[in-house]
VEXKE-705663 format. One line per field, with one value per residue (C-alpha): chain; residue in three letters; x, y, z. Coordinates in Angstrom, 3 decimals. Example, Ala and Ser with C-alpha at 12.3 -4.5 7.8 and 13.67 -1.06 7.14 Angstrom:
! residues 2
logu (A:A) $
vogu (ALA:SER) $
x (12.300:13.670) $
y (-4.500:-1.060) $
z (7.800:7.140) $
This chain:
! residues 409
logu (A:A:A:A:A:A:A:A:A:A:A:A:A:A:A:A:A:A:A:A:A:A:A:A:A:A:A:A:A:A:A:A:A:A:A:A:A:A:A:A:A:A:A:A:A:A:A:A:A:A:A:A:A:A:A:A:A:A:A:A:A:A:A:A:A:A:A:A:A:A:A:A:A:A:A:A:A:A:A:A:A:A:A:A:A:A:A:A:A:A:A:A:A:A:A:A:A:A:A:A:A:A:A:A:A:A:A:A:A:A:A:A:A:A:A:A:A:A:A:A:A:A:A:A:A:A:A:A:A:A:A:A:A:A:A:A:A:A:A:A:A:A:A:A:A:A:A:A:A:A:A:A:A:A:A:A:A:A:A:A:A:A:A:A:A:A:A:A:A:A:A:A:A:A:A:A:A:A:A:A:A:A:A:A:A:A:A:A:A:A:A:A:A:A:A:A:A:A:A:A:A:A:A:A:A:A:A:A:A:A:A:A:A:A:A:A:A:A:A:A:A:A:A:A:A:A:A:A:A:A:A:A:A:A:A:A:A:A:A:A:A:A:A:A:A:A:A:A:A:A:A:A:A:A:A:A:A:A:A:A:A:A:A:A:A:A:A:A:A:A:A:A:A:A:A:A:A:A:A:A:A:A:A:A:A:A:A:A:A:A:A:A:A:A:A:A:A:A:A:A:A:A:A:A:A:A:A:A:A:A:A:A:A:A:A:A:A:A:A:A:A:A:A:A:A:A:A:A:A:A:A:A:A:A:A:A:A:A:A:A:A:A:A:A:A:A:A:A:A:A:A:A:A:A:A:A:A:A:A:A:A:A:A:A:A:A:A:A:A:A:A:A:A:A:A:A:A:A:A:A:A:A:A:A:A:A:A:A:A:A:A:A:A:A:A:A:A:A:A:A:A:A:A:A:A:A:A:A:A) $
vogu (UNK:UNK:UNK:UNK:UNK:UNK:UNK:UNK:UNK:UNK:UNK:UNK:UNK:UNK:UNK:UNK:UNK:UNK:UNK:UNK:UNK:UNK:UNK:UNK:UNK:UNK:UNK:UNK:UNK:UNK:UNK:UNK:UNK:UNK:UNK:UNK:UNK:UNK:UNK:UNK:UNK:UNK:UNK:UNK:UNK:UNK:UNK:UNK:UNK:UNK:UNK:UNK:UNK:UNK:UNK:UNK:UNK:UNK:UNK:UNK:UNK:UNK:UNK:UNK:UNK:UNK:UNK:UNK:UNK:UNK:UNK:UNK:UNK:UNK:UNK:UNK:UNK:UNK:UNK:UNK:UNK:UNK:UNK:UNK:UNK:UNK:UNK:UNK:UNK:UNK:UNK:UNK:UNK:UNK:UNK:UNK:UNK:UNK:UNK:UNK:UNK:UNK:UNK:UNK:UNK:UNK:UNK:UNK:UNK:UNK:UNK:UNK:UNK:UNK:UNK:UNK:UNK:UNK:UNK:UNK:UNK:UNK:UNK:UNK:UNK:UNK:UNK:UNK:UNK:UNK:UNK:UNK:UNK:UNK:UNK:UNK:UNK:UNK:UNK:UNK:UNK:UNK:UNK:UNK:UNK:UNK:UNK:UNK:UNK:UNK:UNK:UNK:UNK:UNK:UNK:UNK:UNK:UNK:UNK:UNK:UNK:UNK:UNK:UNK:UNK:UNK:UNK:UNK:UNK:UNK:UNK:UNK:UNK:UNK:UNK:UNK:UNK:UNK:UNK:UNK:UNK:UNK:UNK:UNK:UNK:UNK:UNK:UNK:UNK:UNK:UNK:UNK:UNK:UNK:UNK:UNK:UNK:UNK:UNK:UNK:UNK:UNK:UNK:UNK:UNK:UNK:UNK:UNK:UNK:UNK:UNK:UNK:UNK:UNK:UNK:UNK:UNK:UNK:UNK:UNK:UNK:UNK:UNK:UNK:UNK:UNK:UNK:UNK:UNK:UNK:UNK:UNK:UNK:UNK:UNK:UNK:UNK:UNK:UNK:UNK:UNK:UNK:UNK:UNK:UNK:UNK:UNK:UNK:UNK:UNK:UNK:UNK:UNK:UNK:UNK:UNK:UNK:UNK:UNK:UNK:UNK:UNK:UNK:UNK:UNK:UNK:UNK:UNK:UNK:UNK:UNK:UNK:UNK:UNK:UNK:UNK:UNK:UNK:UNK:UNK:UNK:UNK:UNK:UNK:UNK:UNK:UNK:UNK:UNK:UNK:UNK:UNK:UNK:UNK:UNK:UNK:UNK:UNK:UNK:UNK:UNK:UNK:UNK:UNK:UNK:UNK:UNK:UNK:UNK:UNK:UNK:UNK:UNK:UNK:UNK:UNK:UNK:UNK:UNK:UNK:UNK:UNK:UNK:UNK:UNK:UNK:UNK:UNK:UNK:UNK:UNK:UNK:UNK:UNK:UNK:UNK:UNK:UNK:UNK:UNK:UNK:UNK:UNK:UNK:UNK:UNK:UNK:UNK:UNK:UNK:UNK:UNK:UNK:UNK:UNK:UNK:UNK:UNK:UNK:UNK:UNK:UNK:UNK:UNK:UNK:UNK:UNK:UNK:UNK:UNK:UNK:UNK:UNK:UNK:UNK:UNK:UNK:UNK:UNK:UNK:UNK:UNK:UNK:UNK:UNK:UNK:UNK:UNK:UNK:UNK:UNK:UNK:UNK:UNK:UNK:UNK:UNK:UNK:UNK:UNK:UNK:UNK:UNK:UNK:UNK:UNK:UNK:UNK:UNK) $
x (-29.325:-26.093:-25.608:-28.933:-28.958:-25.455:-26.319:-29.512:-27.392:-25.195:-28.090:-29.516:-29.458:-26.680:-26.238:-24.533:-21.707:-20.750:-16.851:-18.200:-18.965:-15.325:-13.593:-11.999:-10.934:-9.263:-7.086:-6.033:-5.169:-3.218:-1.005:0.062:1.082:-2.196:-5.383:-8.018:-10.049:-9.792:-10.993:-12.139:-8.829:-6.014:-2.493:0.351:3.378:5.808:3.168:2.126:5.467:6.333:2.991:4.280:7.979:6.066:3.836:6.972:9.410:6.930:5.675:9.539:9.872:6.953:8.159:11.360:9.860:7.254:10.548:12.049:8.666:8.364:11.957:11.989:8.935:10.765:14.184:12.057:10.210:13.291:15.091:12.035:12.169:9.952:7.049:4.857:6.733:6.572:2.402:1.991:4.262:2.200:-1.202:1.038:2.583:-0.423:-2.152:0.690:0.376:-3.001:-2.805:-0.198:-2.942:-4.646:-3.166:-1.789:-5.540:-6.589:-3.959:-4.549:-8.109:-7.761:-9.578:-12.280:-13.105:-12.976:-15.983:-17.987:-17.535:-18.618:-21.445:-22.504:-22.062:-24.854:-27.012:-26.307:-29.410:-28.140:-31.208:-32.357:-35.722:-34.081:-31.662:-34.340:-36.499:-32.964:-32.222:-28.822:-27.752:-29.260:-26.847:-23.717:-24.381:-24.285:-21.765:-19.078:-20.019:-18.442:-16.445:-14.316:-14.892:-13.397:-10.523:-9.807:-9.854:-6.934:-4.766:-4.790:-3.887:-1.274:0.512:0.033:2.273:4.496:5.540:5.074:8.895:9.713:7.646:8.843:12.384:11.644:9.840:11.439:14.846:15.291:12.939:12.561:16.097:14.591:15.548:18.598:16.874:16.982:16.467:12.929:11.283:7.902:7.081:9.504:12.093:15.007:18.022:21.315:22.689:23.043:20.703:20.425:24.059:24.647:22.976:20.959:18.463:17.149:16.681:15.038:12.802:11.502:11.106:8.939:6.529:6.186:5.628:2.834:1.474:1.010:-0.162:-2.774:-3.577:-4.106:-6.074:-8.437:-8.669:-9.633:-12.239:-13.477:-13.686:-15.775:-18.099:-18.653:-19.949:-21.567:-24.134:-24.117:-25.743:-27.925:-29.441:-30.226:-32.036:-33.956:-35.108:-35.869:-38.006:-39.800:-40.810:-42.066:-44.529:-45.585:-46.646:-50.425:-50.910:-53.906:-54.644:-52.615:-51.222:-48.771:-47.194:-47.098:-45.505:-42.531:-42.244:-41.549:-39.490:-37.206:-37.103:-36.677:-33.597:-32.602:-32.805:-30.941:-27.429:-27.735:-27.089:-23.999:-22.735:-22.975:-21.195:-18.976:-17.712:-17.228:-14.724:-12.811:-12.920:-13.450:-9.498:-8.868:-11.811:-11.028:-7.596:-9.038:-11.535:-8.719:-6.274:-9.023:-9.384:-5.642:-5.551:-8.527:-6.801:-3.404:-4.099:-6.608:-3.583:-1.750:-4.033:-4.341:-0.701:-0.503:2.155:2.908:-0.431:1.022:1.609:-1.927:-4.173:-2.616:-3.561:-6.391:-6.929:-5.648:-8.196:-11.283:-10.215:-9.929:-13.238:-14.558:-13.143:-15.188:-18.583:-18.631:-17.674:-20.727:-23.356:-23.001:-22.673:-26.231:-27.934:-27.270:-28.383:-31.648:-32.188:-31.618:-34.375:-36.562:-37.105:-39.300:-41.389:-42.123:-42.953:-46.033:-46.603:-47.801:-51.120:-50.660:-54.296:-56.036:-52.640:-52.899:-51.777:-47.901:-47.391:-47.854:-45.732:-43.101:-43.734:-42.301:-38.934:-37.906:-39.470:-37.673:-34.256:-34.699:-34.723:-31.183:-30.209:-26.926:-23.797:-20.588:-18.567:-15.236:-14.720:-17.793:-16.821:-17.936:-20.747:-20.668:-23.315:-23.826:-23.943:-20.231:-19.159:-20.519:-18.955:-15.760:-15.473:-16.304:-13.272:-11.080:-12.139:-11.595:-7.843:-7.406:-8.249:-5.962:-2.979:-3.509:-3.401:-0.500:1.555:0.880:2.305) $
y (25.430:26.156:22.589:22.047:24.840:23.938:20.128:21.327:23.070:20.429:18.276:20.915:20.108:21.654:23.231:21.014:22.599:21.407:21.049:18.084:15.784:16.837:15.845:12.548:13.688:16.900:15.638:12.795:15.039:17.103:14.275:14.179:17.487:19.343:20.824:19.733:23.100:26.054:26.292:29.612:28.719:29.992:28.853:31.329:31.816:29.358:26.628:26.876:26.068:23.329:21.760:22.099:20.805:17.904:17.333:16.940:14.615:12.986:12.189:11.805:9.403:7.174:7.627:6.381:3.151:2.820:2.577:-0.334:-2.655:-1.686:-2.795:-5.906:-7.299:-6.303:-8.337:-11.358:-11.583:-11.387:-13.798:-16.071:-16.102:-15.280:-15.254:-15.151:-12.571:-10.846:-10.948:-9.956:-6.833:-6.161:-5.608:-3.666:-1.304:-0.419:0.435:2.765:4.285:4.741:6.681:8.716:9.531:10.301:12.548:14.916:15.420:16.357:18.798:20.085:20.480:22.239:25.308:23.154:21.464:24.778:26.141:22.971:23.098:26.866:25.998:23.354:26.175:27.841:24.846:24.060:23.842:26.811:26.693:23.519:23.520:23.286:20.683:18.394:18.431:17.882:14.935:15.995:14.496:11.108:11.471:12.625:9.885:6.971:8.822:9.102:5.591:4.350:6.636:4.803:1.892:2.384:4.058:1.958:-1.075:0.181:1.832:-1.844:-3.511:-0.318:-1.134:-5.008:-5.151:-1.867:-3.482:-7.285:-7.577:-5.037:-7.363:-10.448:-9.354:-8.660:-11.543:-14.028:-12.806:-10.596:-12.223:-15.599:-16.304:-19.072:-17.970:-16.144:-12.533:-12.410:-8.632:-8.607:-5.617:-4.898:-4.920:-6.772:-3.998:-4.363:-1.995:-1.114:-1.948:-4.570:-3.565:-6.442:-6.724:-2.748:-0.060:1.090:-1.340:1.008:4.123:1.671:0.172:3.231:5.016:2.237:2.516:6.525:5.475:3.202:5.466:8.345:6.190:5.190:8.367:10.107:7.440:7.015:10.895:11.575:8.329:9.914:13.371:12.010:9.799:12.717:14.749:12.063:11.746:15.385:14.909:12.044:13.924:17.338:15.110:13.122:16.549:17.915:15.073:14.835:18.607:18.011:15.607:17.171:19.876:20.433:22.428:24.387:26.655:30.044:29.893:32.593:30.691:27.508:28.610:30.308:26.841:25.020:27.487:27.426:23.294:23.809:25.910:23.609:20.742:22.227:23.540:19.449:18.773:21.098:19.806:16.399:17.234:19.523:16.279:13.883:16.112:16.103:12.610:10.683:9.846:9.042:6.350:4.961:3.796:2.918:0.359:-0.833:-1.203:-2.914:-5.607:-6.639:-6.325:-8.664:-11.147:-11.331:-11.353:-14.062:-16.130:-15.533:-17.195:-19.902:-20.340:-20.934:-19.812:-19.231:-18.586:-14.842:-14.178:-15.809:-13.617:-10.344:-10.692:-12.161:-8.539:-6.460:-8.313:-7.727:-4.113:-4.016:-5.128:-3.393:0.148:-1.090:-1.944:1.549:3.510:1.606:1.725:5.770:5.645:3.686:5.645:8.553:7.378:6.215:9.787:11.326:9.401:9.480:13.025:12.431:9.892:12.953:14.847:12.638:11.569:14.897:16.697:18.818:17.926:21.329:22.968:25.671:24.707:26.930:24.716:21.747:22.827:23.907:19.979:18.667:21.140:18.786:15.171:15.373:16.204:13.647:11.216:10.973:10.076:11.004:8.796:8.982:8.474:6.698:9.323:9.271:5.725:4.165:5.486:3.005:1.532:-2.124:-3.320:-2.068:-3.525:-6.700:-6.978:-5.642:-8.712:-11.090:-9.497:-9.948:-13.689:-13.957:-12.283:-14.706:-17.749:-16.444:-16.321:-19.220:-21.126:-19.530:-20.479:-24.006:-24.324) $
z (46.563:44.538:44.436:43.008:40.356:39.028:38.419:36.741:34.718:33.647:32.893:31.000:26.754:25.536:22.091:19.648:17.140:13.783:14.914:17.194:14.062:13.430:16.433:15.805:12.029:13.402:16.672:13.984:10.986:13.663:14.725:11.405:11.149:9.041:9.857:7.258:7.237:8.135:12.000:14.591:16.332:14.476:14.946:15.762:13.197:15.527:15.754:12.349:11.258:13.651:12.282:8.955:9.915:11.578:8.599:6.301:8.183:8.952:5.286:4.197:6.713:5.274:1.940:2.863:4.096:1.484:-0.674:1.083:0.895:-2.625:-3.254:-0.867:-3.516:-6.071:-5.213:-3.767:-7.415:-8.963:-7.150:-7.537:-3.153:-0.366:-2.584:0.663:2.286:-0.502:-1.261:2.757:1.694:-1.376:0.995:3.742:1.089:-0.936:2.072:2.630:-0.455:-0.430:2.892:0.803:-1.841:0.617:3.170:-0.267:-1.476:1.856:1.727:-1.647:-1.326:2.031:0.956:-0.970:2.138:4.405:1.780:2.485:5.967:6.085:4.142:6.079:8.884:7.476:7.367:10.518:13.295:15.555:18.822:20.816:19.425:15.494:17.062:18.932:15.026:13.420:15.702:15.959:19.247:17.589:14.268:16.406:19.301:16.423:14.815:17.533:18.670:15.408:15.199:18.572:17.438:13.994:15.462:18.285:16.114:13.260:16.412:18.178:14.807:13.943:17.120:17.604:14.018:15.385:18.960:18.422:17.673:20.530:23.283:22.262:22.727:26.273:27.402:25.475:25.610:28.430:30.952:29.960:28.934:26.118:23.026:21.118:19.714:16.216:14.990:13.165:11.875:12.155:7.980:5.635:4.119:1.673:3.155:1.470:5.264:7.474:10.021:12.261:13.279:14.294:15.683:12.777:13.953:16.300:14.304:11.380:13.917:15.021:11.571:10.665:13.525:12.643:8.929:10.513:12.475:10.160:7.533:10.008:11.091:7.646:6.977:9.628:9.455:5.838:6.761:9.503:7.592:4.845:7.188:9.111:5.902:4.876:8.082:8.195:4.205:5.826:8.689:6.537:3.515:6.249:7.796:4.744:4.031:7.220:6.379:3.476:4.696:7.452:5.478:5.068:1.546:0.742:3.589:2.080:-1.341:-0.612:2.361:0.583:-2.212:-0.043:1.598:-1.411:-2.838:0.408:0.171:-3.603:-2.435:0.443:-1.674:-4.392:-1.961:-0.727:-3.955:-4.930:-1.429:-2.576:-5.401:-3.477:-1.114:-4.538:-6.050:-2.949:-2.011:-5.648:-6.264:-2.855:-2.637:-5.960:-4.581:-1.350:-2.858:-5.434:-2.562:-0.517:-3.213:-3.010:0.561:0.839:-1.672:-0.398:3.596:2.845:0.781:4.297:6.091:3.488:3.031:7.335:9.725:13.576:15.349:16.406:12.945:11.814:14.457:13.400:9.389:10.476:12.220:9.136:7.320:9.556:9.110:6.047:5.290:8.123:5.872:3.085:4.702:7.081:3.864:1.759:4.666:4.744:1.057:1.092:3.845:1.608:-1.280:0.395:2.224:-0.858:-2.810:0.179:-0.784:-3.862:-1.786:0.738:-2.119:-2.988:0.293:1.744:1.454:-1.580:-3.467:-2.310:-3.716:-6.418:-9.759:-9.136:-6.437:-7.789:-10.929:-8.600:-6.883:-10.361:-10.208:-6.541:-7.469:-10.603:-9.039:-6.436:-9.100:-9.486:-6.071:-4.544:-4.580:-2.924:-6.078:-6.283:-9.119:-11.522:-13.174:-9.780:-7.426:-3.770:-2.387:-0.999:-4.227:-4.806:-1.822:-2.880:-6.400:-4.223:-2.037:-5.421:-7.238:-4.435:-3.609:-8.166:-7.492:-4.321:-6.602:-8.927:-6.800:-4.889:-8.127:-9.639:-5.664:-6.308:-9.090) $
């Protein structure tokens, strides 16, 4: 009998919190060092400051490398050499600096984001029954699904380029006995030193694979972040919608016009939220689509220009996720602004012609806001949607032309 009741309790439905949309961005942002928002679980004094520490060296460290691509382009375009080296650098570095921008604005706008979240909070479906008409297991189920699949795909590529050198060494070299080891580092790096003669190889080696790694951590964390307020937007415009169709006007005034005042209201905190999640994330997306577009450009002159196979299948990775970035950021982008237009379509889709005049004045107030639907904004010059990610991969293919011409000649 115990047996029986405590499986029927673990099958049982359970309640779903907000902080599970918020998994994967949180255990990321803390391997960098930084807690997006401000959680239930506070840190002590000691473990808030080892954070911190962590958080620092760990951003010095990237900064430190970022330096060396920057100047190894700068010395091959000088010296009019290792033009292609120096293009595969150009991608590599500017995603690095883009996880820079984008790590510091998640920082900065830590108690920006903690005021969504709390909001959101309040929004949240708190019972089963609100939960089941939410759909929420639905939106977090799809969610986490890409969510693994997202991550799991920039960790392989993060660590195929961070330990390629490292397991060649030992099955070429140490196992196989075929080949003399010739000290490679995992991203192309001017250095005042000779590093591959000497034991700073080692410490250099490793400093770039934590560069890597935190670069790909604060990005794939601030990513995750914003998807996950982004399908959080989705799922309460899509209820909110579904209510107002299902509505059946008409039978009390009074009662109808508290419903549509409470949507009116509903509708109207979406909004602010939307707004709310733009002025955190704008910057940060415009230099992830601009960095995107070079990427794009100079990975696919890689694989144009040829090379080992090894060497080939990696870029051919960084560019798959690359464009794999784009498209997940421009599908949520879309399925919000569909769910928020969807809104005015409810509006005239549900029984409202036995309505008193107020209410169907008070109609007006929500079709007319749903008008302007709601964009995830790369700052306000440029609002995403498919049709930005189309016009993104046309500019890049333009800027691959561009440089593919100017190599041969």
């Amino acid at each position: 009998m115990a047996t029986t009741s405590s499986s029927s309790e673990a099958s049982k439905p359970q309640i779903i919190k907000l902080k599970d949309f918020f998994v994967y961005s949180n255990i990321l942002h803390l391997t960098i060092g930084m807690k997006a928002y401000a959680t239930e679980t506070q840190l002590t004094k000691w473990r808030s400051m080892l954070l911190h520490a962590s958080f620092i060296s760990q951003l010095i460290i990237l900064n430190i490398v970022l330096l060396g691509q920057i100047l190894f382009v700068i010395v091959a375009i000088n010296n009019g050499s290792n033009f292609v080296e120096a293009t595969l650098n150009i991608a590599i570095f500017s995603f690095g600096i883009v996880g820079n921008v984008k790590i510091a604005y998640i920082y900065m706008q830590h108690a920006h984001i903690s005021s969504v979240v709390d909001c959101l909070q309040e929004l949240h479906p708190q019972t089963l029954e609100l939960q089941v008409e939410y759909r929420v297991e639905h939106y977090l189920r799809s969610f986490t699904g890409m969510c693994k699949f997202y991550c799991g795909m920039h960790l392989i590529l993060a660590w195929t380029y961070n330990l390629y050198w490292a397991v060649y060494y030992l099955i070429m070299d140490l196992w196989l006995g075929k080949v003399s080891y010739v000290r490679m580092l995992p991203y192309y790096s001017w250095t005042p030193w000779d590093y591959q003669h000497n034991w700073s190889y080692y410490p250099t080696y490793i400093a770039q694979n934590l560069a890597a790694q935190y670069c790909f951590a604060g990005q794939l964390a601030t990513d995750m972040l914003l998807l996950a307020l982004a399908t959080l937007m989705v799922m309460h415009f899509e209820r909110l919608g579904l209510r107002l169709e299902q509505h059946v006007a008409g039978v009390c005034a009074k009662r109808d016009i508290r419903f549509l005042q409470s949507c009116i209201a509903y509708h109207q905190r979406l909004l602010l939220l939307c707004e709310d999640i733009n002025k955190i994330f704008g910057i940060s997306l415009l230099c992830n689509f601009g960095s995107s577009c070079g990427i794009i450009c100079f990975v696919i002159f890689q694989l144009t220009v040829g090379g080992q196979l090894d060497t080939l299948l990696m870029l051919l990775l960084f560019l798959i996720c690359a464009m794999v970035q784009i498209i997940l950021i421009g599908n949520h982008a879309q399925r919000l602004i569909n769910a928020s237009e969807q809104i005015g379509q409810a509006i005239y889709n549900h029984d409202w012609f036995n309505a008193n005049l107020q209410y169907r004045k008070l109609m007006l107030q929500i079709m007319i806001r749903s008008q302007s639907a709601c964009y995830l904004k790369a700052t306000p010059f440029l609002p995403i949607s498919h049709i930005t990610v189309a016009s993104l991969f046309q500019l890049s293919y333009k800027f691959f032309a561009l440089v593919r011409s100017m190599y041969a000649q």
